[in-house]
C-alpha positions in Angstrom: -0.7 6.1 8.0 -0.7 8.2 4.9 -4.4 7.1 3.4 -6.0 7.9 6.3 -7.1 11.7 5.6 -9.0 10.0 3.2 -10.9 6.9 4.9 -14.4 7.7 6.6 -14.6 9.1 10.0 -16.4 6.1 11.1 -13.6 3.9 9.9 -10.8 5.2 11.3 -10.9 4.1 14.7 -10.8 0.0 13.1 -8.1 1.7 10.2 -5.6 2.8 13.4 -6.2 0.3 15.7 -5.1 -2.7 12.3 -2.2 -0.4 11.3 -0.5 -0.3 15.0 -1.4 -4.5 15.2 0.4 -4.7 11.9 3.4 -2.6 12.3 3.9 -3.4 16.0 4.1 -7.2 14.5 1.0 -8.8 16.5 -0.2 -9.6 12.9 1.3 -10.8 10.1 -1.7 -10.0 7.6 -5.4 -8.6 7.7 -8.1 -7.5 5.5 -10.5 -5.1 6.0 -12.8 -3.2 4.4 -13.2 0.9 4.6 -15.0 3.7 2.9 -12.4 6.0 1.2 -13.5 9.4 -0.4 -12.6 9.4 -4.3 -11.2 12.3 -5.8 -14.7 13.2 -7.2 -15.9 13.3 -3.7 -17.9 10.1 -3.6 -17.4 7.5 -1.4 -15.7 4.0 -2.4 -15.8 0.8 -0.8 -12.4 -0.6 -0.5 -10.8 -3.9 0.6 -7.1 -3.4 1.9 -4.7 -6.1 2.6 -2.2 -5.3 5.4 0.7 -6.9 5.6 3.9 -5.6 7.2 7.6 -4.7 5.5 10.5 -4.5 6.6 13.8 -2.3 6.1 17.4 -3.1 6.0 17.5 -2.1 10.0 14.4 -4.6 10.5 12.0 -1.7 11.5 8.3 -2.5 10.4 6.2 -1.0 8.1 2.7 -1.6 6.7 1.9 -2.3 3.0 -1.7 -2.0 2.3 -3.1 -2.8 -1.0 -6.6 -2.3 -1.3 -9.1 -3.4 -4.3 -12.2 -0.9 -4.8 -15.3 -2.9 -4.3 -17.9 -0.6 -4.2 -19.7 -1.8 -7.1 -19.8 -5.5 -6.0 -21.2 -4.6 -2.6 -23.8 -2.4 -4.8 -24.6 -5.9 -6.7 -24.5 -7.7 -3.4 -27.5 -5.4 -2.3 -29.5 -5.7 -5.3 -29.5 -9.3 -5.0 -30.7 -9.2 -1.9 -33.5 -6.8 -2.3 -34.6 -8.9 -5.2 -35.1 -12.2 -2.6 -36.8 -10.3 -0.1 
């Protein structure tokens, strides 16, 4: 898993355990939703897709895309605050 340096501590354990259900082939696609640290340092809410590859010899591999959300789930918040 090549991203992972970069996901939160806290997220890894969910990041590891998705990856292995994907690649082993237990799933054929997932979401979820991890804090990655941005070049500048901060961190960045980000929504990956998982869903597996496969080579020539059939061997799996995982292809995560992932979609930065951080500044919807700030809106999210706001919103929220503003009912209460």
């Amino acid at each position: 898993m090549d991203f992972g340096h970069c996901a939160h501590p806290e997220d890894m354990t969910a990041l590891q355990s998705l990856f292995d259900e994907i690649v082993a082939r237990r799933q054929s696609f997932a979401s979820l939703e991890i804090r990655v640290r941005h070049k500048l340092g901060e961190w960045r809410r980000i929504r990956f897709n998982f869903s597996p590859l496969f080579d020539e010899k059939g061997k799996s591999m995982c292809c995560p895309l992932g979609r930065d959300v951080t500044d919807l789930k700030r809106l999210e918040e706001q919103l929220i605050q503003r009912k209460n």
